[in-house]
C-alpha positions in Angstrom: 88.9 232.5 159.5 91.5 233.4 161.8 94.3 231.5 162.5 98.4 231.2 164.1 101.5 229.3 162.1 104.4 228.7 164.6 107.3 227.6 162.9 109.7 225.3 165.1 113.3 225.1 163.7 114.6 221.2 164.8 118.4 222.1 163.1 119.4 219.4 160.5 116.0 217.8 161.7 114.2 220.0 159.6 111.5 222.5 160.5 108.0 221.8 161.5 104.8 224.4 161.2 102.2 224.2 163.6 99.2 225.6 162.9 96.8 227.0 166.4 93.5 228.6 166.6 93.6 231.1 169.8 96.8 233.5 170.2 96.5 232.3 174.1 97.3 228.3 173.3 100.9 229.5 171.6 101.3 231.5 174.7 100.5 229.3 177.0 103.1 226.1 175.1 106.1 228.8 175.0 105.5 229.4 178.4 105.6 226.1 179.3 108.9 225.4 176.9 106.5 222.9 174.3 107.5 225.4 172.2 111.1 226.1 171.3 113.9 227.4 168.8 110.5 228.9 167.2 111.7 230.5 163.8 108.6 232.7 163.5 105.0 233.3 164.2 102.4 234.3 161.7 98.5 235.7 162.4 96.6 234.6 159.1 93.6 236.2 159.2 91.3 235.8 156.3 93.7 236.8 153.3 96.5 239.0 155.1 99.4 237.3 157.0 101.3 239.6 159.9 104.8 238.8 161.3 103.5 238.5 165.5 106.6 236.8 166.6 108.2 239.7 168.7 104.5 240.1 170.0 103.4 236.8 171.4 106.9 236.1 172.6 107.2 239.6 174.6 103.8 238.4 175.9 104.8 234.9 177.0 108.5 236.2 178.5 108.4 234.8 182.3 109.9 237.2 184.5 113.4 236.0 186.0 112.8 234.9 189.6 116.6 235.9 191.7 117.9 233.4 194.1 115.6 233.2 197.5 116.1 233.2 201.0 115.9 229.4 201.7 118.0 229.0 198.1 121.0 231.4 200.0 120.8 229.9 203.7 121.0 226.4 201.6 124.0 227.0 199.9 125.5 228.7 203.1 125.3 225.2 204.3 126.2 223.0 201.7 129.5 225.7 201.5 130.2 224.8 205.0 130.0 221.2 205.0 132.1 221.6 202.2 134.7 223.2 203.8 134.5 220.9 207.1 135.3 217.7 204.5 138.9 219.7 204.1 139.7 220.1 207.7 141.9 218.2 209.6 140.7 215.4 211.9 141.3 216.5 215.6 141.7 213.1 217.1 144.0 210.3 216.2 143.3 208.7 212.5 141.7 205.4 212.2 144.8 203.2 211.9 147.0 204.8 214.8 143.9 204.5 217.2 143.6 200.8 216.4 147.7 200.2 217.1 147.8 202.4 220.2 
């Protein structure tokens, strides 16, 4: 019998160990952040325990995704709208417009 033992660390919470069947299932919760704050990992496989931690979490790292093309342009113009709130209003203000 083969078998995983993630340990979650909650803080003052306590800890909580969750016991999987397939290597892929841990994977695939880190991955999807289910799993978190995980203290350590252990393969029991009939009477041996190994220390996988390092292992299954190199495996499940996602690769950082930079900034895109449509994430720069918007920003370029949220920036300039942001700087056109600042500027000063060409034409008469509100109150002088109404007196005039």
């Amino acid at each position: 019998m083969q078998y995983l033992v993630v340990m979650i660390d909650y803080g003052r919470r306590g800890r909580e160990a969750i016991v999987e069947i397939t290597r892929r299932e841990v994977i695939s919760r880190i991955v999807s952040g289910e799993y978190k704050n995980i203290s350590f990992i252990h393969e029991v496989a009939d009477s041996s325990v190994e220390d996988v931690t390092a292992d299954i979490l190199a495996e499940a790292a996602v690769p950082e995704i930079g900034a895109t093309g449509v994430d720069l342009q918007a920003g370029h113009f949220d920036h300039a709208r942001d700087l056109r709130k600042h500027e000063p209003a060409d034409g008469p203000m509100f109150s002088q417009a109404i007196t005039s």
